[in-house]
LUMTI-37295 format. One record per residue (C-alpha): residue in three letters; z, y negated, x. Coordinates in steps of 0.25 Angstrom, whole numbers, padded with zeros to 4 digits, always signed. Layout:
<recs>
alaZYX
...
</recs>
This chain:
<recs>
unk+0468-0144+0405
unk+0460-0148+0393
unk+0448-0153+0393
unk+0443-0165+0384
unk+0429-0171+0380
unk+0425-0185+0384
unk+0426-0194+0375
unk+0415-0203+0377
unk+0401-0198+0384
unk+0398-0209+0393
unk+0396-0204+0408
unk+0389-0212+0419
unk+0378-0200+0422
unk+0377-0205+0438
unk+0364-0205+0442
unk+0350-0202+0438
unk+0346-0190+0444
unk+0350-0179+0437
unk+0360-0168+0444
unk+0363-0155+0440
unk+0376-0151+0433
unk+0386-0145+0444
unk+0391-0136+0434
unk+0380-0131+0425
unk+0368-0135+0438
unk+0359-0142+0427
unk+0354-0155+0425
unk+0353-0157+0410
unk+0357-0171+0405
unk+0360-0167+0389
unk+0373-0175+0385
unk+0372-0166+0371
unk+0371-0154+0378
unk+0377-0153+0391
unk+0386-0166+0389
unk+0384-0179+0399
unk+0379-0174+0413
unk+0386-0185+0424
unk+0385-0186+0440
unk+0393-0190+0447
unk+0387-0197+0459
unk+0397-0197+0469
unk+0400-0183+0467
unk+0387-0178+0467
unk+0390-0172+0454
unk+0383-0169+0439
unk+0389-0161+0426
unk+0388-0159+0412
unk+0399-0164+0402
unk+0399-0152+0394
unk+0399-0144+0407
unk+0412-0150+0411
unk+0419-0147+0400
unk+0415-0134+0397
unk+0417-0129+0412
unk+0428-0119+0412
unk+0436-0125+0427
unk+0437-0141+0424
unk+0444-0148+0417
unk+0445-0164+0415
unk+0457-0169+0424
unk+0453-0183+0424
unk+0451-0195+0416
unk+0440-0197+0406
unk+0432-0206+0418
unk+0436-0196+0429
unk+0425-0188+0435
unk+0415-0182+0425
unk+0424-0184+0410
unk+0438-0182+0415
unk+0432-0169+0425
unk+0436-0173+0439
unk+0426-0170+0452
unk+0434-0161+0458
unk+0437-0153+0446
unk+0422-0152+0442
unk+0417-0149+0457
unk+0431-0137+0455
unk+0423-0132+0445
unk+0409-0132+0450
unk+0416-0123+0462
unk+0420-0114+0451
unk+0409-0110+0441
unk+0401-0109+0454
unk+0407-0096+0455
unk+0403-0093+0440
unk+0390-0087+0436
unk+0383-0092+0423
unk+0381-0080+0412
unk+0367-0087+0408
unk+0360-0094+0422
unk+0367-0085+0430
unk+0371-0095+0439
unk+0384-0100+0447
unk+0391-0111+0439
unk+0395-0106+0426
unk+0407-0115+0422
unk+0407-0111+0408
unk+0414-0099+0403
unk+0416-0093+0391
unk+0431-0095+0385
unk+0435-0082+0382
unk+0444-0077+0392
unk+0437-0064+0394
unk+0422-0071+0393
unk+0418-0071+0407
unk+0404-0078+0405
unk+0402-0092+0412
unk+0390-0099+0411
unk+0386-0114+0411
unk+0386-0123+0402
unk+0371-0126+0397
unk+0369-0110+0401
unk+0379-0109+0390
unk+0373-0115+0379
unk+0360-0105+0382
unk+0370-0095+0380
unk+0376-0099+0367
unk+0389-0103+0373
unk+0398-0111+0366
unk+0407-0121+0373
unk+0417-0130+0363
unk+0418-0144+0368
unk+0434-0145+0363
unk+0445-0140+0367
unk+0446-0135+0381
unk+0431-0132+0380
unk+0428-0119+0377
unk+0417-0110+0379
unk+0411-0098+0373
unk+0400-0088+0377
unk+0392-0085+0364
unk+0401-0072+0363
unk+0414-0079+0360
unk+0409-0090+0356
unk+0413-0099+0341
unk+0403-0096+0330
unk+0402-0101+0315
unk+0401-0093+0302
unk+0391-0095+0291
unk+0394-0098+0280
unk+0387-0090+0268
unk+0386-0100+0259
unk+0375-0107+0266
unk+0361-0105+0260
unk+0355-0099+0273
unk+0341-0097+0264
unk+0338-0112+0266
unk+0332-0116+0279
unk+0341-0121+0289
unk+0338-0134+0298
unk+0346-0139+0308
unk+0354-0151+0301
unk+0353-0160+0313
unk+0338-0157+0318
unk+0332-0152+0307
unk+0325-0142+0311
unk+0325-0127+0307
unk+0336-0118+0310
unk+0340-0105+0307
unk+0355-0104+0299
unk+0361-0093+0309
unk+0373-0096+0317
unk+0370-0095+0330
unk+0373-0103+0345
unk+0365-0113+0341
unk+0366-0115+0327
unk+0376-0121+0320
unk+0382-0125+0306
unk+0392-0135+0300
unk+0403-0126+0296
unk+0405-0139+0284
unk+0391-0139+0275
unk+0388-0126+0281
unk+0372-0130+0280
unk+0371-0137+0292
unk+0366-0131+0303
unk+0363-0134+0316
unk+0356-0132+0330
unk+0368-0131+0340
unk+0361-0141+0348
unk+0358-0152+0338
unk+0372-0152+0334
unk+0376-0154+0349
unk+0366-0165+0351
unk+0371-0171+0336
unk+0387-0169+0342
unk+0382-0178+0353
unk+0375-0190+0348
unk+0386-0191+0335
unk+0397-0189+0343
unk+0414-0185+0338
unk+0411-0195+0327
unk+0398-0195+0322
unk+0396-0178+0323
unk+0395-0171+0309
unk+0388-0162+0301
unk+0374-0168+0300
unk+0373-0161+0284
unk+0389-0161+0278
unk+0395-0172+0288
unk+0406-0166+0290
unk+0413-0170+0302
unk+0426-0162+0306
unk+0422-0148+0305
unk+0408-0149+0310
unk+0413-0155+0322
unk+0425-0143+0323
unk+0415-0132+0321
unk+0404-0139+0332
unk+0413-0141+0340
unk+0417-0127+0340
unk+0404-0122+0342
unk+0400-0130+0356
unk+0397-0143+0350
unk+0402-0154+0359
unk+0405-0166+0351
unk+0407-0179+0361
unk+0419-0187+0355
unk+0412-0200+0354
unk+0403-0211+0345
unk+0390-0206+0341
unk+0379-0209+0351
unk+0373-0219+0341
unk+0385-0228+0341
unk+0387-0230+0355
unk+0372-0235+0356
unk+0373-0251+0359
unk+0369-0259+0347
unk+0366-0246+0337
unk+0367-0252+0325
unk+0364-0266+0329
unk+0352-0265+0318
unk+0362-0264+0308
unk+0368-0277+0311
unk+0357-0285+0309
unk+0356-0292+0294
unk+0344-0299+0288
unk+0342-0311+0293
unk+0329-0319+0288
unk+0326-0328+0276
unk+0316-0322+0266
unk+0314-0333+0258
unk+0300-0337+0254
unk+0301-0350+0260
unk+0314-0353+0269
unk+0320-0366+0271
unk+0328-0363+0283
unk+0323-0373+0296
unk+0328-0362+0304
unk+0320-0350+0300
unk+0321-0340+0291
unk+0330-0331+0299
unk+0340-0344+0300
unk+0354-0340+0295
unk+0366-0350+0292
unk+0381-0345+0291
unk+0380-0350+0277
unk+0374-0361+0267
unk+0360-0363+0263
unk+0351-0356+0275
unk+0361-0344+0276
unk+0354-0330+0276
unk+0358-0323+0264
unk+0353-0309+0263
unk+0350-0300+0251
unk+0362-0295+0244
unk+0352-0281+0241
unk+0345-0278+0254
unk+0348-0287+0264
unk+0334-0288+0269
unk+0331-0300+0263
unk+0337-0315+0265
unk+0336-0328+0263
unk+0343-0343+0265
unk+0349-0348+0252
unk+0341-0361+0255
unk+0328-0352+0254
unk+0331-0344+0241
unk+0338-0357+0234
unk+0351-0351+0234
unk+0364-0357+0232
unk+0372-0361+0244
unk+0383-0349+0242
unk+0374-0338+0238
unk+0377-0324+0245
unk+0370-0314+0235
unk+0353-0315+0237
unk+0345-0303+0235
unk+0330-0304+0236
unk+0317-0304+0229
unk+0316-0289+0233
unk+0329-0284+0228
unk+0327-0294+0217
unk+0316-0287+0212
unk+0322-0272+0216
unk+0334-0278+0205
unk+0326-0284+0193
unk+0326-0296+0198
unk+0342-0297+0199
unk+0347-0291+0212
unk+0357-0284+0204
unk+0361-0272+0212
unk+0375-0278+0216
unk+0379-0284+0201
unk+0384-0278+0192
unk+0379-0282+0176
unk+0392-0287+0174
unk+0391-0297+0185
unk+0403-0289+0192
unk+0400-0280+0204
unk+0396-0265+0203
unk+0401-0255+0211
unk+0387-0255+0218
unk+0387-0269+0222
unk+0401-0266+0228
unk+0397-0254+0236
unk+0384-0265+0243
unk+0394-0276+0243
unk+0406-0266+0251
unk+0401-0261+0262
unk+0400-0271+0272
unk+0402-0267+0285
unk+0405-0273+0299
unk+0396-0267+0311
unk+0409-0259+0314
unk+0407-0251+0300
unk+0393-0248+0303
unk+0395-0240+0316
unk+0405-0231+0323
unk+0413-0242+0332
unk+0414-0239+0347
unk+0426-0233+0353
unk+0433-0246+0355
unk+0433-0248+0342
unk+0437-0238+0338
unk+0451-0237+0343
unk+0452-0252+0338
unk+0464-0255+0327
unk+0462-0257+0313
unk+0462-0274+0316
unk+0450-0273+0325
unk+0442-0265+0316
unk+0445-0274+0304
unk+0442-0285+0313
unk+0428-0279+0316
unk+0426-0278+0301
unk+0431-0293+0300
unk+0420-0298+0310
unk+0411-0296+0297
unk+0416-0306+0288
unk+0408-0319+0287
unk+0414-0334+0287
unk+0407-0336+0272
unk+0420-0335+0264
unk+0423-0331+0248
unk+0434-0338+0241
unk+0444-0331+0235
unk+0452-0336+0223
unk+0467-0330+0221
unk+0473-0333+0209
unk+0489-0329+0206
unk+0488-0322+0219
unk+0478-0310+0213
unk+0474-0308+0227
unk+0467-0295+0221
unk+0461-0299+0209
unk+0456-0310+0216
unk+0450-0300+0228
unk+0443-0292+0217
unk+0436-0305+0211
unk+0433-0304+0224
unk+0424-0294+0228
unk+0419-0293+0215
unk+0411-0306+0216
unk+0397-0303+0216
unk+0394-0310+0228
unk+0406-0305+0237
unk+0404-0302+0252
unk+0417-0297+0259
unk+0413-0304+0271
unk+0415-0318+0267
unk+0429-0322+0271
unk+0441-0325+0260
unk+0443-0339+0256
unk+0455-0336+0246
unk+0462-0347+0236
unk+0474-0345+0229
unk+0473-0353+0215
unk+0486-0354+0212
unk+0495-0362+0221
unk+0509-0357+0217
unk+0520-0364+0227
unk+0527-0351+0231
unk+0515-0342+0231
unk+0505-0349+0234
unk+0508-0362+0243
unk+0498-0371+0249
unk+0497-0363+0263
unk+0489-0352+0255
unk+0477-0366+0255
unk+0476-0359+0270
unk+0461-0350+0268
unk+0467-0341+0278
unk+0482-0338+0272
unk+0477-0338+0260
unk+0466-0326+0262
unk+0477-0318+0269
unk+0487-0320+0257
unk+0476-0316+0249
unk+0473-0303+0257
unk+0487-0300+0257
unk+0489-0300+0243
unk+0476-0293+0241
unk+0482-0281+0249
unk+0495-0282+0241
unk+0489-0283+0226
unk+0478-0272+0230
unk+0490-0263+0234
unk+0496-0265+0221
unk+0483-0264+0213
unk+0479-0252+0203
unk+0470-0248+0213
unk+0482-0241+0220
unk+0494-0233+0218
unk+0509-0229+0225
unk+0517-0236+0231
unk+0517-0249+0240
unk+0511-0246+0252
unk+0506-0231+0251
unk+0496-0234+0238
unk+0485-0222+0234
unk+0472-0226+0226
unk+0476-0226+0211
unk+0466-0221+0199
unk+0463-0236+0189
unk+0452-0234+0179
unk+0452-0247+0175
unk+0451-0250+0194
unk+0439-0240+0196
unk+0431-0248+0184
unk+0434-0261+0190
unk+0433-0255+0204
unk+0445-0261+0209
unk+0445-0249+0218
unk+0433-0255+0226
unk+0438-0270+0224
unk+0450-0265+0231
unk+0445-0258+0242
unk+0436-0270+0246
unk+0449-0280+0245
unk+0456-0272+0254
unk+0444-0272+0264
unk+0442-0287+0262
unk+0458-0290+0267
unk+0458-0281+0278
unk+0444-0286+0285
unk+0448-0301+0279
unk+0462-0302+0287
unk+0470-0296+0275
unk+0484-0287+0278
unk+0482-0271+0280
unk+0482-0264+0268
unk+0493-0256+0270
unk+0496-0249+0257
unk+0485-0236+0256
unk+0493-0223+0255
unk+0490-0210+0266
unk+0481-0205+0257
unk+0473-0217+0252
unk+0468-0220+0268
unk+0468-0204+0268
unk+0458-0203+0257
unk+0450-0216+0260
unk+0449-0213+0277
unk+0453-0201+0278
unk+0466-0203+0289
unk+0472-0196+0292
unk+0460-0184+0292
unk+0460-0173+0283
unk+0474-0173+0280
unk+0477-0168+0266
unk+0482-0177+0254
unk+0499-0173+0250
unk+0507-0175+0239
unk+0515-0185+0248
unk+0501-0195+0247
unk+0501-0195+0232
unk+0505-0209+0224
unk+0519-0205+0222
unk+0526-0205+0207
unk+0512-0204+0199
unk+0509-0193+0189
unk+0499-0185+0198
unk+0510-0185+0210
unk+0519-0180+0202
unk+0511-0169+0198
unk+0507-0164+0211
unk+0522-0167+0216
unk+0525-0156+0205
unk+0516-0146+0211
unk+0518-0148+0226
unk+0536-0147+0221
unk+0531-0133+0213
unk+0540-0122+0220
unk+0534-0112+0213
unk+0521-0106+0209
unk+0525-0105+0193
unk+0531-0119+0196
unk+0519-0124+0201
unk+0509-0115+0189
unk+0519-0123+0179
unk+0518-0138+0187
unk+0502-0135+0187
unk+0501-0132+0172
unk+0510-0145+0168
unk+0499-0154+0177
unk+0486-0147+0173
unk+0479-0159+0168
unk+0482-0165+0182
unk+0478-0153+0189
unk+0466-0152+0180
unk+0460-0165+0183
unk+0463-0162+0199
unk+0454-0149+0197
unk+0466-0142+0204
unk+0471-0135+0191
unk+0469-0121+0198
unk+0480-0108+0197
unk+0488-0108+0208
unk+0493-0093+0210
unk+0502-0096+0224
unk+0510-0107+0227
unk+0504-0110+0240
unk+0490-0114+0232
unk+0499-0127+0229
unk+0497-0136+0241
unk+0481-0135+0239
unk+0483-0139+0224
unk+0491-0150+0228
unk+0483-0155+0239
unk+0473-0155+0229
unk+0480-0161+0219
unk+0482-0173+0229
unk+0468-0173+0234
unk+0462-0175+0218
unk+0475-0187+0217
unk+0471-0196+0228
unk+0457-0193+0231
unk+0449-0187+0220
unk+0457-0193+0209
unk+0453-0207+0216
unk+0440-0203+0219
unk+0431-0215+0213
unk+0442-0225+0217
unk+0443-0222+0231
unk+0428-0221+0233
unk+0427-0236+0226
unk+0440-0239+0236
unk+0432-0234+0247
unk+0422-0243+0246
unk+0427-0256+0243
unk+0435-0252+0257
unk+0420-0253+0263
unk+0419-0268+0261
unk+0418-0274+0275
unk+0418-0259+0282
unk+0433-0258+0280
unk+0431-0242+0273
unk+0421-0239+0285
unk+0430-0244+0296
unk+0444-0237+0291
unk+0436-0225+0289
unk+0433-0224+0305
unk+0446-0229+0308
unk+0457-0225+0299
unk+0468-0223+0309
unk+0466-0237+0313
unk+0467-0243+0298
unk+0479-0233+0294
unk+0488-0244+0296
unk+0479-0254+0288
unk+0479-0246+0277
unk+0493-0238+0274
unk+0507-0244+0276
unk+0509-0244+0290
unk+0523-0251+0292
unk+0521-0260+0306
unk+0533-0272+0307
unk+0528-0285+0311
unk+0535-0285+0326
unk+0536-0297+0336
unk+0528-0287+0345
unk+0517-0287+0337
unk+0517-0301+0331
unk+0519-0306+0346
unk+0506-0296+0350
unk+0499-0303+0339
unk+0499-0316+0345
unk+0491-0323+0359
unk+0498-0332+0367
unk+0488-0343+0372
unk+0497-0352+0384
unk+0492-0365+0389
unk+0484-0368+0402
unk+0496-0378+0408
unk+0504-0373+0417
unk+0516-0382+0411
unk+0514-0376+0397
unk+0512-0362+0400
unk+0525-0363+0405
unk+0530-0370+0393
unk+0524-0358+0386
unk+0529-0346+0390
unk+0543-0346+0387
unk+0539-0349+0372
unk+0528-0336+0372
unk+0543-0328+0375
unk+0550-0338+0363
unk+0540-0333+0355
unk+0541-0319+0358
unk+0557-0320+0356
unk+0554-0326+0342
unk+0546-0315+0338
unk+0557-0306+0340
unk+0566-0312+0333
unk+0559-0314+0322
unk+0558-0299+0322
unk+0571-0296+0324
unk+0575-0305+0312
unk+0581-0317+0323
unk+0573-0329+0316
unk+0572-0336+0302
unk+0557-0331+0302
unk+0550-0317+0303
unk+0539-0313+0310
unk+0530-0309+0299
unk+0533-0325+0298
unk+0528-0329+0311
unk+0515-0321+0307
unk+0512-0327+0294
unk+0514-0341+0302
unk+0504-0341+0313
unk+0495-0330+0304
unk+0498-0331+0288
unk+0497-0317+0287
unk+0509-0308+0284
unk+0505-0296+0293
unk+0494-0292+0301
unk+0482-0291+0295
unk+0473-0278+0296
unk+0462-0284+0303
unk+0472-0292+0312
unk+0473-0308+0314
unk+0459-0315+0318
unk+0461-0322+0325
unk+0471-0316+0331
unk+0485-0324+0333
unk+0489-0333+0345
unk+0499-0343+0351
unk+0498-0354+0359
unk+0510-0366+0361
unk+0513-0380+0357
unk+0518-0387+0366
unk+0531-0400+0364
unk+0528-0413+0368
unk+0535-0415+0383
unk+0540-0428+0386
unk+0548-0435+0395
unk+0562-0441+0396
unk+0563-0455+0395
unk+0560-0465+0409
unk+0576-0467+0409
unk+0580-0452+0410
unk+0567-0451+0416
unk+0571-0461+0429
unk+0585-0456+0429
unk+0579-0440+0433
unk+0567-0445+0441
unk+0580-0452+0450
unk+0587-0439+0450
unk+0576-0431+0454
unk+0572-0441+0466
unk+0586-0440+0471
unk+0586-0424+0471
unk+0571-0425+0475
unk+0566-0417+0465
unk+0557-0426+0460
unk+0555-0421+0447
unk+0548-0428+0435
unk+0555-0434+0423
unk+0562-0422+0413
unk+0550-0417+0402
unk+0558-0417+0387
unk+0553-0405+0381
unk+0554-0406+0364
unk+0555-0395+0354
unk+0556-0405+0341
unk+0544-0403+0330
unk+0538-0392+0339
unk+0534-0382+0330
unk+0524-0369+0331
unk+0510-0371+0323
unk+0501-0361+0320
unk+0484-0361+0316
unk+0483-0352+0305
unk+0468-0350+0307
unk+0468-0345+0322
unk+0481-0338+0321
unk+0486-0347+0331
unk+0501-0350+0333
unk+0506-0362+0342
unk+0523-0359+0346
unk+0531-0372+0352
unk+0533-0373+0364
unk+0550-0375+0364
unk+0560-0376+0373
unk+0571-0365+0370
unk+0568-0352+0362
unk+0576-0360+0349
unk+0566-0370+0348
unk+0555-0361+0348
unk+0562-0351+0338
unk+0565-0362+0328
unk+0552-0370+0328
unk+0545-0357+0324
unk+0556-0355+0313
unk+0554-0367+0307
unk+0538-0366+0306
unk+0537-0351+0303
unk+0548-0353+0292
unk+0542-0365+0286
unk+0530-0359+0284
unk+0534-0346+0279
unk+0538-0353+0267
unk+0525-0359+0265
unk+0519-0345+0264
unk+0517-0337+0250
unk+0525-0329+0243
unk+0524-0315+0236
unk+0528-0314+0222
</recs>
């Protein structure tokens, strides 16, 4: 039975007296180097983590909370009877429960005995371990300049640059060395997702190599992250007028949500604020800097403008990276395996009431988004207020006045014209980056990036249209997969090329193909002789690496970062699996499953409603299917641009989120005459029932509030009268809505 490390090292250590280990009969407590020590009280019972695992006769049978890790009792106490029998090669004592895993290696030995020894036991796997005669070592590399002196990359103090049990090397950079024990101690604290070379930061194969050579890396946060409240300095912003004479009543460290006593802080440093009351500035001013950075500028604070009044790169890289408190630290676990809606959602909760108006003039949704953030004073966190000027009849009706539907028809047709700007190439749905001159010197490549953060934290549709190998390059996901042919923008000139060469059968055919497209080959620094055919795959893996990465060097880098604006880069970067689906063409149908998830049903107190109610909550279900099944005049892409305005789900889900509740009919009763004549009738069979109630399905009609996302369903009599009154509403209104043109 394989064994398997814990995932998370929290263990309730029972007690504080401290108890020797029942395997290796020593009392240490060093997490780093022995793993967690835990008693176990009722059982009279202490052990070391690493002992566990590396003992040769236990396995883990149990759950993750049973016993010590998963290690049951009665299996640990199986062992302790076992190694009793077995002398220790270094203390000479009975318990050695560690053996060496060459069959024909008889030495046992315990487990801290074994790190005297030198041996080395691999914390993957089925847990091996080696004596110092069969156990892993590494090579040096002779490139190295050994004649430098050596320190250890993690204390810092001297070492000497031989191989040895207790020295070690990144086998990346090849300059990093190490004590064996700081890199243990270094594993420990940084945890699976924090542990790296200290000099080359590589990630992968220094933790491959350590954890070949006896390196035990727990698979969890760093131990700084998990410290409550870590990074609360962080958080904390300026919060104090400067002024030389502040007219606030309420103190200088007084700040309104917004007009004249509103703490604005310097655009520069952010140490410094003031109240637009106490500096004599105007009502809607946002960019201040102060008398410091005034001075440190000549005078103009200038450091974000350019001298064309426009913006400079610069200022975009200050103005970009704005990030929520979930971009400035690793999230916990239970973020972690959230979806792409809560995570966008967590970046949202950064966005301030303060709103920007934006102006849409013919529908130029992207023309209007680049005027946009290329306003000097532009902050991404201010919500969109968006106009449309022109009020065409069929385009652009009156319902498009609604704040709301207005900035989700803006987002979308943001998304849409992005998709078939310059910036991008291929076809619909699958676009790679293209190469514009005329776009990297109006750097529409980092306009574009920070649109397309905007829509998705704002409430805007998935992007939906990014090819394999644009997420590839930008998040690399899936990792470390090579780039093909197949990822290429199909029917240009360079994919063309490369298809001629991969299609080359021989190797003078594929001399002759080479010498036609020198130029191309030339400019790709691939334009190398090729004396076997099977040297082909690495040219054109080459050739494909220089066409969508290198090629598109500077404006990927400048797409990268407008992708920073609000934390969205950072965020997709930990999390790409989750965002796949938000950025490449996922094809998900609307269903009356998931439509009907989306919504919460909100019944009334009364008994006498509440049975009113439920038969309509299974109407409504019924309806939803036969809108999907293609039984009613309406669709149910319809019924969620009714009760939402929004043609599919957005990519940071609907806030808030959707519910139903029910409107009930006026009830009254049948006139005194009919009344009289059943009173009679139930006094002679002795019923004594009340007068008949007259239930009314005329002019009741389902209503929705656009703002909460909340949809109120009649309350009928038969399934008909349901199904029809929301035919006639939804349809009416789907008429109302804008067109495409």
């Amino acid at each position: 039975m394989k064994k398997k490390a814990r995932r998370s090292l929290v263990a309730d250590s029972g007690g504080n007296k401290e108890q020797c280990c029942v395997l290796c009969r020593l009392s240490d407590d060093d997490p780093a180097m022995f793993g967690e020590k835990v008693t176990l009280k009722e059982h009279k019972l202490s052990v070391h983590y690493f002992c566990l695992l590396t003992s040769c006769g236990v396995y883990q049978r149990g759950e993750e909370g049973e016993g010590v890790f998963g290690f049951l009792v009665d299996d640990i106490k199986q062992e302790i009877r076992r190694s009793s029998r077995l002398t220790c090669c270094c203390c000479k004592k009975k318990g050695a429960c560690v053996g060496c895993n060459v069959r024909s290696c008889r030495k046992t030995i315990h487990f801290p005995c074994g790190r005297k020894q030198q041996f080395i036991s691999q914390f993957t796997g089925l847990f091996p371990s080696f004596c110092p005669d069969h156990s892993p070592t590494q090579s040096l590399c002779v490139a190295s300049d050994l004649s430098l002196p050596q320190t250890c990359s993690i204390c810092l103090d001297s070492i000497e640059p031989i191989l040895c049990y207790s020295i070690l090397k990144c086998p990346s950079c090849h300059t990093s060395w190490f004590h064996r024990d700081c890199v243990q101690r270094q594993a420990h604290s940084a945890g699976l997702f924090f542990f790296r070379c200290t000099l080359c930061n590589n990630k992968e194969s220094f933790q491959e190599e350590m954890l070949r050579m006896g390196i035990y890396i727990p698979e969890r946060d760093a131990s700084w992250e998990l410290e409550a409240n870590a990074y609360s300095e962080l958080l904390e912003v300026y919060q104090r007028c400067d002024a030389f004479t502040c007219l606030c009543n309420n103190g200088r460290t007084h700040s309104a949500k917004s007009g004249w006593f509103e703490l604005i802080r310097c655009r520069l440093c952010g140490s410094g604020g003031t109240h637009r009351k106490c500096s004599g500035l105007e009502l809607d001013t946002n960019n201040w800097a102060c008398s410091d950075c005034t001075q440190a500028t000549d005078r103009r604070a200038s450091l974000v403008a350019s001298p064309q009044g426009g913006q400079s790169l610069l200022s975009k890289r200050n103005i970009s990276p704005i990030h929520s408190p979930i971009s400035c630290k690793r999230p916990s676990v239970s973020v972690r395996s959230g979806s792409s809606e809560e995570l966008l959602q967590a970046l949202a909760s950064q966005l301030r009431p303060l709103s920007v108006q934006v102006e849409v003039s013919k529908g130029a949704a992207l023309s209007a988004g680049v005027a946009l953030v290329r306003r000097a004073d532009f902050d991404p966190t201010h919500t969109l207020s968006v106009r449309f000027k022109e009020k065409r009849r069929t385009s652009f009706p009156s319902s498009l006045q609604d704040s709301n539907m207005a900035k989700q028809y803006f987002l979308k047709l943001l998304v849409q014209q992005i998709q078939d700007s310059v910036v991008f190439e291929g076809p619909d749905g699958s676009k790679n980056l293209a190469l514009n001159s005329q776009a990297l010197r109006e750097d529409l490549y980092f306009d574009v990036g920070c649109l397309l953060a905007l829509a998705l934290v704002h409430g805007g549709p998935p992007v939906g249209f990014f090819s394999r190998a644009l997420y590839q390059s930008l998040f690399n996901y899936p990792p470390n997969q090579p780039l093909t042919v197949a990822y290429m923008t199909p029917d240009t000139p360079l994919t063309r090329q490369v298809n001629r060469i991969t299609k080359a059968k021989s190797l003078n055919e594929l001399k002759k193909v080479m010498a036609a497209n020198w130029q191309y080959l030339e400019l790709a620094g691939c334009n190398r002789p090729i004396n076997r055919l099977e040297e082909r795959e690495a040219l054109v893996e080459d050739l494909v690496s220089f066409t969508l990465i290198t090629r598109v060097q500077l404006p990927l880098q400048r797409f990268r970062e407008g992708l920073q604006t609000l934390g969205v880069f950072d965020q997709v970067q930990l999390f790409p699996s989750a965002f796949y689906s938000v950025f490449c063409k996922v094809d998900v149908r609307l269903t009356a499953r998931s439509l009907g998830q989306l919504f919460s049903v909100n019944h009334s107190q009364q008994e006498d409603r509440l049975k009113r109610e439920m038969p309509v909550v299974t109407f409504w279900r019924h309806f939803l299917l036969e809108c999907e099944v293609g039984r009613s005049s309406i669709s149910l892409q319809d019924l969620l641009r009714f009760v939402t305005e929004a043609d599919e789900f957005p990519a940071a889900g609907f806030l808030p989120s959707p519910s139903i509740s029910f409107l009930h009919p006026v009830i009254s009763s049948p006139p005194e005459a009919e009344q009289e004549e059943e009173e009679e009738e139930d006094e002679e069979e002795g019923a004594g029932r009340p007068g008949r109630e007259v239930w009314s399905d005329e002019g009741l009609f389902p209503q929705r509030d656009t703002t909460s996302k909340h949809l109120l369903l009649p309350v009928t009599s038969s399934y008909q009268a349901f199904k029809s009154s929301m035919e006639q509403v939804v349809s009416h209104h789907v008429h109302l809505l804008p067109t495409e043109r």
